[in-house]
mmCIF file as Biopython writes it, N, C-alpha, C and O atoms, coordinates in Angstrom:
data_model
#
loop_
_atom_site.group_PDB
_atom_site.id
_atom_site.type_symbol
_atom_site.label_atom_id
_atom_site.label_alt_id
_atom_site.label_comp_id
_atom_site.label_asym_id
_atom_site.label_entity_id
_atom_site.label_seq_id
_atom_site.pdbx_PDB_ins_code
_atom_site.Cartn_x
_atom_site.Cartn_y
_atom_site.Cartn_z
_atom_site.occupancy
_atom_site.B_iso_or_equiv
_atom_site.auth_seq_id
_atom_site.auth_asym_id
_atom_site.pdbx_PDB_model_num
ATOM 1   N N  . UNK A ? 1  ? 6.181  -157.895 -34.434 1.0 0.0 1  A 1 
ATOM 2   C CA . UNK A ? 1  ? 6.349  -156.721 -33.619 1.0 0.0 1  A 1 
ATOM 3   C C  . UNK A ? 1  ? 7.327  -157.042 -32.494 1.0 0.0 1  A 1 
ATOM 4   O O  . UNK A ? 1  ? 7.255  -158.062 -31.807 1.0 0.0 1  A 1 
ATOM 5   N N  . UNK A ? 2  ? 8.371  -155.959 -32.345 1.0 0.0 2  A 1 
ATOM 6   C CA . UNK A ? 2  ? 9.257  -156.099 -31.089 1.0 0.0 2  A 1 
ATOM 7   C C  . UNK A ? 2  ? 8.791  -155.846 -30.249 1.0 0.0 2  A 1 
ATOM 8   O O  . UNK A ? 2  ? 7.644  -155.423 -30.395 1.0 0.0 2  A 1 
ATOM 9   N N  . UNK A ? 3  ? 9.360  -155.931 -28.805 1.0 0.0 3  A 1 
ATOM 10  C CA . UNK A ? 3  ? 9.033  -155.147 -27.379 1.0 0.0 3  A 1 
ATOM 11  C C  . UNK A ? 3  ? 10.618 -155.248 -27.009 1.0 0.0 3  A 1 
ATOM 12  O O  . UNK A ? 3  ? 11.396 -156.129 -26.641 1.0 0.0 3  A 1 
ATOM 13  N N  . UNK A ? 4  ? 10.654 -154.112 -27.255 1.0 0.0 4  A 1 
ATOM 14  C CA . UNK A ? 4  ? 11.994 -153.411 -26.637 1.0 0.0 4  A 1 
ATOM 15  C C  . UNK A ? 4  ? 12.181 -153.063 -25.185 1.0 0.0 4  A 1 
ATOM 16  O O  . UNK A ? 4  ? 11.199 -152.452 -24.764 1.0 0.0 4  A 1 
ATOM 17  N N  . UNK A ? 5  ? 13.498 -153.324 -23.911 1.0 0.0 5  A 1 
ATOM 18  C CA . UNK A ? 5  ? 13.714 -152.756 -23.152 1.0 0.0 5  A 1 
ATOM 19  C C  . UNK A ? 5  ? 14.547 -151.625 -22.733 1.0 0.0 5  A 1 
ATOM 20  O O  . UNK A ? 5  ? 15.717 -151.917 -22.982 1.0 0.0 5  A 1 
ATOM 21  N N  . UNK A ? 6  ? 14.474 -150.702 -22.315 1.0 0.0 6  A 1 
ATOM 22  C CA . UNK A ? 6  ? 15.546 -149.885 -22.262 1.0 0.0 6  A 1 
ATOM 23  C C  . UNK A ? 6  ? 15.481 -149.156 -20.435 1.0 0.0 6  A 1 
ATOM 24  O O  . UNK A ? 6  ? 14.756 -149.303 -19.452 1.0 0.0 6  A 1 
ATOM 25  N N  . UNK A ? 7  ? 16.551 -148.456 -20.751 1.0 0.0 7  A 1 
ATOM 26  C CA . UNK A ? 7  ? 16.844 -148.459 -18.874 1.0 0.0 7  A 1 
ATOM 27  C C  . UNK A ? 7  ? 17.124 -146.956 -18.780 1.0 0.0 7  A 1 
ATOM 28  O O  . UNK A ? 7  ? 18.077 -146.513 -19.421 1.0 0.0 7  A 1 
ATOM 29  N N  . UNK A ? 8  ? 16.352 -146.111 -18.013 1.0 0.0 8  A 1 
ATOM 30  C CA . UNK A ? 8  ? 16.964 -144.627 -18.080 1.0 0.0 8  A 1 
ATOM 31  C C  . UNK A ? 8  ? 17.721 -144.071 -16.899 1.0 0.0 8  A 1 
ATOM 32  O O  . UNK A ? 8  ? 17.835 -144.763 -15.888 1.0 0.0 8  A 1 
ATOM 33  N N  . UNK A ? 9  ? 18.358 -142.597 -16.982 1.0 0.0 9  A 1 
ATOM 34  C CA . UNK A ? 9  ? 19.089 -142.398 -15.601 1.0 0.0 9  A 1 
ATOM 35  C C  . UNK A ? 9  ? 17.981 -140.750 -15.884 1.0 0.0 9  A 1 
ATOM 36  O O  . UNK A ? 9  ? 17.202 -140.448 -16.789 1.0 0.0 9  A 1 
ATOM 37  N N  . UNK A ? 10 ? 18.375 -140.101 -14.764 1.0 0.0 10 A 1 
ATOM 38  C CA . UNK A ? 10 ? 18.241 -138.550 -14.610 1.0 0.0 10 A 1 
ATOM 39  C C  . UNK A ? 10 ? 16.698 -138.222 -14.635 1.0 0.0 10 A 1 
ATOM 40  O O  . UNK A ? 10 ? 16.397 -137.031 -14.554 1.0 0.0 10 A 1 
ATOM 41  N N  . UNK A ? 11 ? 15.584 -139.254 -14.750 1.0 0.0 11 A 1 
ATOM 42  C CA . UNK A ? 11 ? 14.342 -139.194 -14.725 1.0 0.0 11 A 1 
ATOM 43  C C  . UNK A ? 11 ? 13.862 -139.129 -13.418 1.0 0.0 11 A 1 
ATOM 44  O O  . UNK A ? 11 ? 13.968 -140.063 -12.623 1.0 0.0 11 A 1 
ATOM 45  N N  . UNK A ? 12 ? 13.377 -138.144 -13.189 1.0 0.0 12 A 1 
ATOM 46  C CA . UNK A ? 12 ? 13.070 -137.818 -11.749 1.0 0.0 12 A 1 
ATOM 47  C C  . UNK A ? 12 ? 11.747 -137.382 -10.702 1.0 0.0 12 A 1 
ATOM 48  O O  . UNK A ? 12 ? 11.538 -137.268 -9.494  1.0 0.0 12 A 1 
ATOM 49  N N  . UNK A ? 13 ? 11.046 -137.227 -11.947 1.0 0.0 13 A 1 
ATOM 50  C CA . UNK A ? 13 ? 9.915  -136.467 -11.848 1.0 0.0 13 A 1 
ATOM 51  C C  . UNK A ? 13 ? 8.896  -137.381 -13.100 1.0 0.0 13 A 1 
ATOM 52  O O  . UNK A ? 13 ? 9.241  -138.027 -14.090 1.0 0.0 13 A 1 
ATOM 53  N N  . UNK A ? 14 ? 7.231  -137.006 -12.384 1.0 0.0 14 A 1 
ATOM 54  C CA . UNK A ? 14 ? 5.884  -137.790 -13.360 1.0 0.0 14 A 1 
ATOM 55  C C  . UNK A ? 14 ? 6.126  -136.756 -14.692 1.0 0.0 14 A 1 
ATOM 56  O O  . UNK A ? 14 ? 5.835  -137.188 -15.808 1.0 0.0 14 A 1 
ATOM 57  N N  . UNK A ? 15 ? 6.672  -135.366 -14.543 1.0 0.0 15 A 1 
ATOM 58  C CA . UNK A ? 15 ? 6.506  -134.434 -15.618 1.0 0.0 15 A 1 
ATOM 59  C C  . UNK A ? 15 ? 7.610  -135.274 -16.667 1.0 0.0 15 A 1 
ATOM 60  O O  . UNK A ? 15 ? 7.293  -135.654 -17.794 1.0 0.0 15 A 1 
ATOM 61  N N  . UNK A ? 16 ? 8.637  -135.425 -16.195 1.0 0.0 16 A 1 
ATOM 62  C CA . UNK A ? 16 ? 9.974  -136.459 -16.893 1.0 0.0 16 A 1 
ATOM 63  C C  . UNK A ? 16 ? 9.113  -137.401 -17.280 1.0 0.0 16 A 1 
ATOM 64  O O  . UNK A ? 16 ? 8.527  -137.141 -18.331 1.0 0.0 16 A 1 
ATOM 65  N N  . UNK A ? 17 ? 8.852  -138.415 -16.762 1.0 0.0 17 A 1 
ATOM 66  C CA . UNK A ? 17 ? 7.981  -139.677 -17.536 1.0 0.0 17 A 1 
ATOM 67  C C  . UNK A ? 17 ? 6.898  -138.990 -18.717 1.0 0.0 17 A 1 
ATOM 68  O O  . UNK A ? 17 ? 7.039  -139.396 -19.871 1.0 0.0 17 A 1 
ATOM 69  N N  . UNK A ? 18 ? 6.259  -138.375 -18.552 1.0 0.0 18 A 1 
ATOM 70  C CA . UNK A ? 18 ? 5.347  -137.876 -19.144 1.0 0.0 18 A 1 
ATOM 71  C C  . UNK A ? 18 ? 5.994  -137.225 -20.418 1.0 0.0 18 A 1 
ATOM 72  O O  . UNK A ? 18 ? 5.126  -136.942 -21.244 1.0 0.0 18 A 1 
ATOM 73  N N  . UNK A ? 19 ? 7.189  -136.927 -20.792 1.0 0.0 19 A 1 
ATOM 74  C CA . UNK A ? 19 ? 7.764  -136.420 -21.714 1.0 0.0 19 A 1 
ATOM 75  C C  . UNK A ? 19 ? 8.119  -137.383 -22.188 1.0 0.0 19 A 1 
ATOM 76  O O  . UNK A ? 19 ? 7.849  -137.528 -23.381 1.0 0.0 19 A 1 
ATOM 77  N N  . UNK A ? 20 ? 8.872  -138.459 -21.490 1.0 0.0 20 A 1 
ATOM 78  C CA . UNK A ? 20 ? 9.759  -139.307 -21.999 1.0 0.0 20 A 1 
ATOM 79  C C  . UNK A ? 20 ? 8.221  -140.381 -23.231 1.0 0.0 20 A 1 
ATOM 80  O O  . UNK A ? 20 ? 8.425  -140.885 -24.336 1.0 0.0 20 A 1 
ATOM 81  N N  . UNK A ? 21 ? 7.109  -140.370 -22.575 1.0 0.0 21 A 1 
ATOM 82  C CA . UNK A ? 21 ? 6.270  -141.279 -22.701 1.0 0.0 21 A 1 
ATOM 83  C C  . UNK A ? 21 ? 5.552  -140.559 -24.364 1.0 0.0 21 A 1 
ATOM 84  O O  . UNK A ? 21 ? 5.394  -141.136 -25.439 1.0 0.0 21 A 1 
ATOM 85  N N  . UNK A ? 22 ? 5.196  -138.866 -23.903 1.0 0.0 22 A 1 
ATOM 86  C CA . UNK A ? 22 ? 4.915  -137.947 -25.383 1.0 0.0 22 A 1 
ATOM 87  C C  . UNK A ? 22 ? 5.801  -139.272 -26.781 1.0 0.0 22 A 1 
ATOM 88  O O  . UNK A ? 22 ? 5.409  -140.138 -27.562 1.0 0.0 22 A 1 
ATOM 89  N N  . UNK A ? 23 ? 7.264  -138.578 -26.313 1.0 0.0 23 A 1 
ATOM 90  C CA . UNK A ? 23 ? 7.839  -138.444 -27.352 1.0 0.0 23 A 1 
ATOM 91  C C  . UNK A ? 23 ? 7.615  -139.776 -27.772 1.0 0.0 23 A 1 
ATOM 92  O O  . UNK A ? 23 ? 6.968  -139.806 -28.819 1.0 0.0 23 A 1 
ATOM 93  N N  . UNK A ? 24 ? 7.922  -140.894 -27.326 1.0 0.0 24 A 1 
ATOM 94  C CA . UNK A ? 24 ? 7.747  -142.308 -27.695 1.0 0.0 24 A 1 
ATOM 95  C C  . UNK A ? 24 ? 6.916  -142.651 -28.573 1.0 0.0 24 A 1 
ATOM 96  O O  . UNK A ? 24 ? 7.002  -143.303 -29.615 1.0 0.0 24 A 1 
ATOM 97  N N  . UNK A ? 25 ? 6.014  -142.087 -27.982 1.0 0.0 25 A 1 
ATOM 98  C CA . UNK A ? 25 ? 4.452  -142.993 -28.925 1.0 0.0 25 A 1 
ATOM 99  C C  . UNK A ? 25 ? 3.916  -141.753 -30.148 1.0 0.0 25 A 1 
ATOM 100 O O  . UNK A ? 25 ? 2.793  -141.826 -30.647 1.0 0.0 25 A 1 
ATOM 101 N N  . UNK A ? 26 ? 4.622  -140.963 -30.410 1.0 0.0 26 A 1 
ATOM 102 C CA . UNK A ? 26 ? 4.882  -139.873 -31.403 1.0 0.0 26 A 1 
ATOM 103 C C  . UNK A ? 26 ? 5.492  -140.094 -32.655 1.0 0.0 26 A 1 
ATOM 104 O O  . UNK A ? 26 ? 5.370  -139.435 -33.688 1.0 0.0 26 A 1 
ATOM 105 N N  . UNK A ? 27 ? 6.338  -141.366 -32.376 1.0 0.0 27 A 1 
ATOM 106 C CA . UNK A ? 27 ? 7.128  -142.186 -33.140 1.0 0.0 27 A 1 
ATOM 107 C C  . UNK A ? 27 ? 6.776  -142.817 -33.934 1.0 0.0 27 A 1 
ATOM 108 O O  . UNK A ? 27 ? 6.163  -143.673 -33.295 1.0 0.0 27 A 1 
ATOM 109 N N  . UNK A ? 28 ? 6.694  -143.053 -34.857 1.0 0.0 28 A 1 
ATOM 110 C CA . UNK A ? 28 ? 6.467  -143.840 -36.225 1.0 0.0 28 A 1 
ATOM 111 C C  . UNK A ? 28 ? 6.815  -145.454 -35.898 1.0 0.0 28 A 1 
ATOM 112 O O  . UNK A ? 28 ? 7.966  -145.827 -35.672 1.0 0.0 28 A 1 
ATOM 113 N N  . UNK A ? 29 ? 5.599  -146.397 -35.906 1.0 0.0 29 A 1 
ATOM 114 C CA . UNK A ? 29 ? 6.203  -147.420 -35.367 1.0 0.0 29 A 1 
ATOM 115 C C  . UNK A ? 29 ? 6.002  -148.007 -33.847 1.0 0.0 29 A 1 
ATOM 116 O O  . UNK A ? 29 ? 5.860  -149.203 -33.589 1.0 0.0 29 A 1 
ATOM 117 N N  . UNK A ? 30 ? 6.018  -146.857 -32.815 1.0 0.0 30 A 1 
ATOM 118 C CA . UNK A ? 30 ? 5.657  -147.338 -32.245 1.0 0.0 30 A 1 
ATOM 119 C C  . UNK A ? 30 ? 4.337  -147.958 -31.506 1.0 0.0 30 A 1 
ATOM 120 O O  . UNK A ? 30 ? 4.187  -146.987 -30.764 1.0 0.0 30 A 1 
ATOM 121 N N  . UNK A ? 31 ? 3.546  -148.601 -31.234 1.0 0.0 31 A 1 
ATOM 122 C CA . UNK A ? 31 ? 2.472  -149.188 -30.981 1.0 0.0 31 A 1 
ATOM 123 C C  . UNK A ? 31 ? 2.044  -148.621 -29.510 1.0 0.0 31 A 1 
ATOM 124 O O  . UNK A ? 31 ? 1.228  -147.749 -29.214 1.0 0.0 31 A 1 
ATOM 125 N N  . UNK A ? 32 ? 2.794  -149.340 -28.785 1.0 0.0 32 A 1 
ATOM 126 C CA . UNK A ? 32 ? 2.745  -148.855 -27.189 1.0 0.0 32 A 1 
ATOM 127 C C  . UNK A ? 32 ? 4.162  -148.995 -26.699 1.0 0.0 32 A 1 
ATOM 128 O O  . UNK A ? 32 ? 5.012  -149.819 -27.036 1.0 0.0 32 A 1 
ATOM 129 N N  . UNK A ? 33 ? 4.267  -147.459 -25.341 1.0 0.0 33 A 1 
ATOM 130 C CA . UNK A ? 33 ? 5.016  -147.307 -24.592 1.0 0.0 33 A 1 
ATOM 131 C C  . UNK A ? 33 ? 4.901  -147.060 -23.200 1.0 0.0 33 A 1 
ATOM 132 O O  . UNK A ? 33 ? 4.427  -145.998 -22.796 1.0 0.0 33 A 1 
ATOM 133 N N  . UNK A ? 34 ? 5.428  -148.250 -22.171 1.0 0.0 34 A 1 
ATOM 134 C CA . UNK A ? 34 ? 5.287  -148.409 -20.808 1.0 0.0 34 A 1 
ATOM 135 C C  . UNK A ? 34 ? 6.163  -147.760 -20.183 1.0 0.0 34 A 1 
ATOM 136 O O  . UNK A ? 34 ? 7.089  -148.526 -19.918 1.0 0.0 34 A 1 
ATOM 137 N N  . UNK A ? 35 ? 6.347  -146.769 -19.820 1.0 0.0 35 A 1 
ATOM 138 C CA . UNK A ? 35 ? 7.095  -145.378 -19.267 1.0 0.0 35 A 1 
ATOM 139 C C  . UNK A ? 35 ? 7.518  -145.538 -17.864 1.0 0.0 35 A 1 
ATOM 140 O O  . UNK A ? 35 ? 6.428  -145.663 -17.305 1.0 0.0 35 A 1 
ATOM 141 N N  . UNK A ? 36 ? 7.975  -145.575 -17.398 1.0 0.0 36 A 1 
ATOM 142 C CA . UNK A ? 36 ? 8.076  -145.536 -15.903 1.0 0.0 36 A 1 
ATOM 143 C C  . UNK A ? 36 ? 9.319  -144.579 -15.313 1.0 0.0 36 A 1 
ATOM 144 O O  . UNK A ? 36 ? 9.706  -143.796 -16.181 1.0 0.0 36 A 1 
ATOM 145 N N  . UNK A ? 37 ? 9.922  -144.477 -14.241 1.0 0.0 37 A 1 
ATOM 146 C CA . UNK A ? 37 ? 11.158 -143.303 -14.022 1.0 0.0 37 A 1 
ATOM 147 C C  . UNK A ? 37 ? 12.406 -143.688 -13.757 1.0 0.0 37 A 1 
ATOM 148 O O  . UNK A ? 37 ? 13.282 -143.032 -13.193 1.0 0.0 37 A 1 
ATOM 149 N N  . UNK A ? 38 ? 12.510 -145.726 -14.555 1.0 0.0 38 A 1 
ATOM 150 C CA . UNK A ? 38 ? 13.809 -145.817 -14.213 1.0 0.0 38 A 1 
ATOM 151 C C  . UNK A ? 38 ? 14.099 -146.774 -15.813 1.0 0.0 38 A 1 
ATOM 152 O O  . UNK A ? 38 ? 15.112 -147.232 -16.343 1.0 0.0 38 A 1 
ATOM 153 N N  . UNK A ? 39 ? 12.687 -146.758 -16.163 1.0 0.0 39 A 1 
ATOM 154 C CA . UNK A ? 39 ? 12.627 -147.342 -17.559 1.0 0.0 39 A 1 
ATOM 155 C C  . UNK A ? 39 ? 11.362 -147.709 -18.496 1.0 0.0 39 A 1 
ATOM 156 O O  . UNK A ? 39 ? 10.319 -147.366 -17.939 1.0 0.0 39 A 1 
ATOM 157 N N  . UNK A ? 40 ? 11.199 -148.178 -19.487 1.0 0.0 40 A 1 
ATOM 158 C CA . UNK A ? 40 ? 10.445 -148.410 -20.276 1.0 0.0 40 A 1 
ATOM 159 C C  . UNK A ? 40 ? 10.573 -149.030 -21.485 1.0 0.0 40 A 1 
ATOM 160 O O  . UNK A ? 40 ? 11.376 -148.760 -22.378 1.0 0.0 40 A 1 
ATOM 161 N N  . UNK A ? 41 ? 9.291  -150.324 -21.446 1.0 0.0 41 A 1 
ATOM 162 C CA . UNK A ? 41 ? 8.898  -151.588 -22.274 1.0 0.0 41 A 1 
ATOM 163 C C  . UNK A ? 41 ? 8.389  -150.774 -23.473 1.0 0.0 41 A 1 
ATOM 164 O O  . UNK A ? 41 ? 7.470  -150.005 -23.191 1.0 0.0 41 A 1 
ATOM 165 N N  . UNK A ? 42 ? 8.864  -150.784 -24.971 1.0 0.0 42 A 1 
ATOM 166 C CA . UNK A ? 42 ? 7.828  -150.255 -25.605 1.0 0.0 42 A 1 
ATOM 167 C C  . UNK A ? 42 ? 7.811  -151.615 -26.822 1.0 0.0 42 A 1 
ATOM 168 O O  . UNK A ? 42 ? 8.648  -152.507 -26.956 1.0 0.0 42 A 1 
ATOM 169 N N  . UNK A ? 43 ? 6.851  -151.433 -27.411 1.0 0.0 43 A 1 
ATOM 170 C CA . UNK A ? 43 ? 6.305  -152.445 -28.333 1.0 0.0 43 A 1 
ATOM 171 C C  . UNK A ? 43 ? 5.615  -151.865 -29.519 1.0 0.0 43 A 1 
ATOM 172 O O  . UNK A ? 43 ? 4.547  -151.260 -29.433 1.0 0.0 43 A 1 
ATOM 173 N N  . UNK A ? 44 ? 6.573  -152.171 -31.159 1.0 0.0 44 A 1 
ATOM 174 C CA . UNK A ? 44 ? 6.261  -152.060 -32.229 1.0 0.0 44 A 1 
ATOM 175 C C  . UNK A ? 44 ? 7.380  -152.105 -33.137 1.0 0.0 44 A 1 
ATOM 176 O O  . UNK A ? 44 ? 8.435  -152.663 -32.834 1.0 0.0 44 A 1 
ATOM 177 N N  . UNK A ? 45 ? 7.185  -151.542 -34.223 1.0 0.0 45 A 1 
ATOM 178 C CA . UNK A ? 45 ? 8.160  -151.764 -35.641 1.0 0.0 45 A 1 
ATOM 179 C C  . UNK A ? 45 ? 8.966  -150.460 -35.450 1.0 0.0 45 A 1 
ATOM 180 O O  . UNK A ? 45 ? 8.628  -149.471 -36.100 1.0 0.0 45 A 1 
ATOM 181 N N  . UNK A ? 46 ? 10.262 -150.383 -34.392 1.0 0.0 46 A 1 
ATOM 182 C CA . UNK A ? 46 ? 11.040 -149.442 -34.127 1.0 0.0 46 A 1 
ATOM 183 C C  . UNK A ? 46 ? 12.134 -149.775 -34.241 1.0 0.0 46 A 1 
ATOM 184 O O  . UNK A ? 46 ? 12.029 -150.919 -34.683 1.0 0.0 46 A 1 
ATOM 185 N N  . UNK A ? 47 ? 13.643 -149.449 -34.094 1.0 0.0 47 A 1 
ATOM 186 C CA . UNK A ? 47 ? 14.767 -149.642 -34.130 1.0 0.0 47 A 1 
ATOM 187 C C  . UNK A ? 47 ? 15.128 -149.334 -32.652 1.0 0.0 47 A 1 
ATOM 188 O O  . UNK A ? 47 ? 14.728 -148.212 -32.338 1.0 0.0 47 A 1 
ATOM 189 N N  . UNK A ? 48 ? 15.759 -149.987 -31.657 1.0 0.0 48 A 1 
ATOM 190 C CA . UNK A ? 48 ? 16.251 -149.691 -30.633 1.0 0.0 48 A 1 
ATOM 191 C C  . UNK A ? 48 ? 17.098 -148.114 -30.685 1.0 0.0 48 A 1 
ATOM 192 O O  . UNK A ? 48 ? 16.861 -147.247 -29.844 1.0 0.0 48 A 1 
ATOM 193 N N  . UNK A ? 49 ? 17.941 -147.954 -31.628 1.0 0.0 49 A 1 
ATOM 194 C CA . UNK A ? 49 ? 18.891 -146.955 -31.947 1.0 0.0 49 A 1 
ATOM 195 C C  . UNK A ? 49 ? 17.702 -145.681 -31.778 1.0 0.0 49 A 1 
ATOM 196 O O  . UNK A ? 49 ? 17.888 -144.770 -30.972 1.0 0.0 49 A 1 
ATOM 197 N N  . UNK A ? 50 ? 16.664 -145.741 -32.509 1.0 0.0 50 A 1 
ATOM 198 C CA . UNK A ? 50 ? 16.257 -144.708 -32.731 1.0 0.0 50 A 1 
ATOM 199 C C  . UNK A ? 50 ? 15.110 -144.272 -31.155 1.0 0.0 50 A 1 
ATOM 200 O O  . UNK A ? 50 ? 14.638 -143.146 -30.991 1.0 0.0 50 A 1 
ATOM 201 N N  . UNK A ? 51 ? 14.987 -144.900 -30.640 1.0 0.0 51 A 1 
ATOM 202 C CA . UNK A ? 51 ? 14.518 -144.948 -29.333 1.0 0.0 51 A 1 
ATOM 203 C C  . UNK A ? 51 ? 15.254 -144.278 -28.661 1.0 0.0 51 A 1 
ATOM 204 O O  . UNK A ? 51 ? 14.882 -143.115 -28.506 1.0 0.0 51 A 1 
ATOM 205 N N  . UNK A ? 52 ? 16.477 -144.662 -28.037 1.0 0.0 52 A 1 
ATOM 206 C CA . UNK A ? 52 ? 17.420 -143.809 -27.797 1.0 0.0 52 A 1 
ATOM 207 C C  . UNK A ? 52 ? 17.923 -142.520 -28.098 1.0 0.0 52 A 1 
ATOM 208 O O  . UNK A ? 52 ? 18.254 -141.703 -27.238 1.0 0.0 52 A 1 
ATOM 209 N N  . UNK A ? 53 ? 17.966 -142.382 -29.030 1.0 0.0 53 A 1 
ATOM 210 C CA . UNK A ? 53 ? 17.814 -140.990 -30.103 1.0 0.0 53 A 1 
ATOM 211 C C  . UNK A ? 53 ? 16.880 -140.107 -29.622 1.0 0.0 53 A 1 
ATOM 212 O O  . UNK A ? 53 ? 17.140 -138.925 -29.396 1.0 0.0 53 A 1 
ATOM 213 N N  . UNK A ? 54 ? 15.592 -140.717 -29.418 1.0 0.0 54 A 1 
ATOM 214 C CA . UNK A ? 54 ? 14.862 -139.600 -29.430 1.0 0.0 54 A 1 
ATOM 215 C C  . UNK A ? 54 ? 14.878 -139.411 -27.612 1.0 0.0 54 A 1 
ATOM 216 O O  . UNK A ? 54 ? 14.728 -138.253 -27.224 1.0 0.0 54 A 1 
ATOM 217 N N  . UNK A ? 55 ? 14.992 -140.134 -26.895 1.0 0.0 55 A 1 
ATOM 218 C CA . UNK A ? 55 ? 15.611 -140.141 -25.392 1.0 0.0 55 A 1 
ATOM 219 C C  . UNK A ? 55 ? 16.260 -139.112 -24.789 1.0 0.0 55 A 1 
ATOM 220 O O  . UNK A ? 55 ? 15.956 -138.289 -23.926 1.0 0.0 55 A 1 
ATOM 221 N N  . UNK A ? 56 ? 17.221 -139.346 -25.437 1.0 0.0 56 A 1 
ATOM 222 C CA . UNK A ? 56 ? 18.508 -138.424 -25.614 1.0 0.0 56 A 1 
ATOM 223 C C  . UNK A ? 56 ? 18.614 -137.335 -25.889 1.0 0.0 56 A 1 
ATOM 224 O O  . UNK A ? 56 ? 19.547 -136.718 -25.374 1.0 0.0 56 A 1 
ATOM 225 N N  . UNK A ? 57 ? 17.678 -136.620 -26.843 1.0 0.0 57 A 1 
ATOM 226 C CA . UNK A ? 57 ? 17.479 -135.331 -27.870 1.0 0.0 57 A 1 
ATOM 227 C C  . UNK A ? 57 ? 16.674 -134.497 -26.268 1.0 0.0 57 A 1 
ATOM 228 O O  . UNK A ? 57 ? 16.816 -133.325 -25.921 1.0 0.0 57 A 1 
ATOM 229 N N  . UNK A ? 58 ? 15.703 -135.794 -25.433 1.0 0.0 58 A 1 
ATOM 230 C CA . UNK A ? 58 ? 14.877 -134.861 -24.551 1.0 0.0 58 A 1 
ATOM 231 C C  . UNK A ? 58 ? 15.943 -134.629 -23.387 1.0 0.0 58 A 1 
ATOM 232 O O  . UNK A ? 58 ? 15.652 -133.681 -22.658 1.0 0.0 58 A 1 
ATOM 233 N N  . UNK A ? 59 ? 16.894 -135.176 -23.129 1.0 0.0 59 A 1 
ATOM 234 C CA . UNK A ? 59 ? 18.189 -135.031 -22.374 1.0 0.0 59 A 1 
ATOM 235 C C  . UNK A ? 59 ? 18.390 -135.808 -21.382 1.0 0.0 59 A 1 
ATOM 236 O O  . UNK A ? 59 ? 18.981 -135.411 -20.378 1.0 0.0 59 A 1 
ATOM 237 N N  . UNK A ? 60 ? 18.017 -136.802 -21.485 1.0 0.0 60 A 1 
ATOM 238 C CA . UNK A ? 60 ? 17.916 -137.730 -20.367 1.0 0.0 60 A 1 
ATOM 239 C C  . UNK A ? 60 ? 18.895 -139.036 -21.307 1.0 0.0 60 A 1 
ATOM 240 O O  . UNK A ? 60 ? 18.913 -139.298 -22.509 1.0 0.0 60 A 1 
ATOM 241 N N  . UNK A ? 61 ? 19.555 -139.578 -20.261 1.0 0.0 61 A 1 
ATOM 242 C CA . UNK A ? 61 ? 20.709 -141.087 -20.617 1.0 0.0 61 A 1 
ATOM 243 C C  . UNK A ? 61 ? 19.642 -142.006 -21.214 1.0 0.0 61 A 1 
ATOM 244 O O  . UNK A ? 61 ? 18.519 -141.504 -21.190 1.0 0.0 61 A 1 
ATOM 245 N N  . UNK A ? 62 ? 19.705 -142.984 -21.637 1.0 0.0 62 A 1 
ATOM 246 C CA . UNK A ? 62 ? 19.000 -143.852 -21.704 1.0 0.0 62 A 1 
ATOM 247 C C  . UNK A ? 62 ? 19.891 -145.104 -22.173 1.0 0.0 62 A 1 
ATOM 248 O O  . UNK A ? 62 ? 20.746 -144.758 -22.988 1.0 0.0 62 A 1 
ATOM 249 N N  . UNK A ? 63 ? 19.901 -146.187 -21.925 1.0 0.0 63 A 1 
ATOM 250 C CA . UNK A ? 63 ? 20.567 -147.380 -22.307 1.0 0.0 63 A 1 
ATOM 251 C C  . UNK A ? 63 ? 19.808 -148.641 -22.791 1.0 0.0 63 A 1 
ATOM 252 O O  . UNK A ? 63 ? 20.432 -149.652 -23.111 1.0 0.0 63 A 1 
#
């Protein structure tokens, strides 16, 4: 199992985390996701790419 890092921008708000955090662990694969409003640790059988992806789709940067 991985633990991925990734780094977000435009997250501003607990309602923002709270979306960002939904969609994550909604994910196929993923195990757990540590959410926070400038980034988030998640851990399981995911692809970085697709993390981002789904980041992105909610409209927020993510790197």
């Amino acid at each position: 199992m991985a633990r991925i890092a990734l780094t977000f921008e435009q997250v501003d708000s607990a309602e923002d985390v709270n979306r960002i955090t939904t969609a994550l662990m909604e994910m196929d694969g993923v195990e757990e996701a540590e959410v926070g409003r400038h980034g988030a640790d998640v851990e399981g059988r995911v692809r970085r790419e697709a993390l981002l992806q789904t980041i992105q789709a909610l409209g927020y940067k993510a790197h």
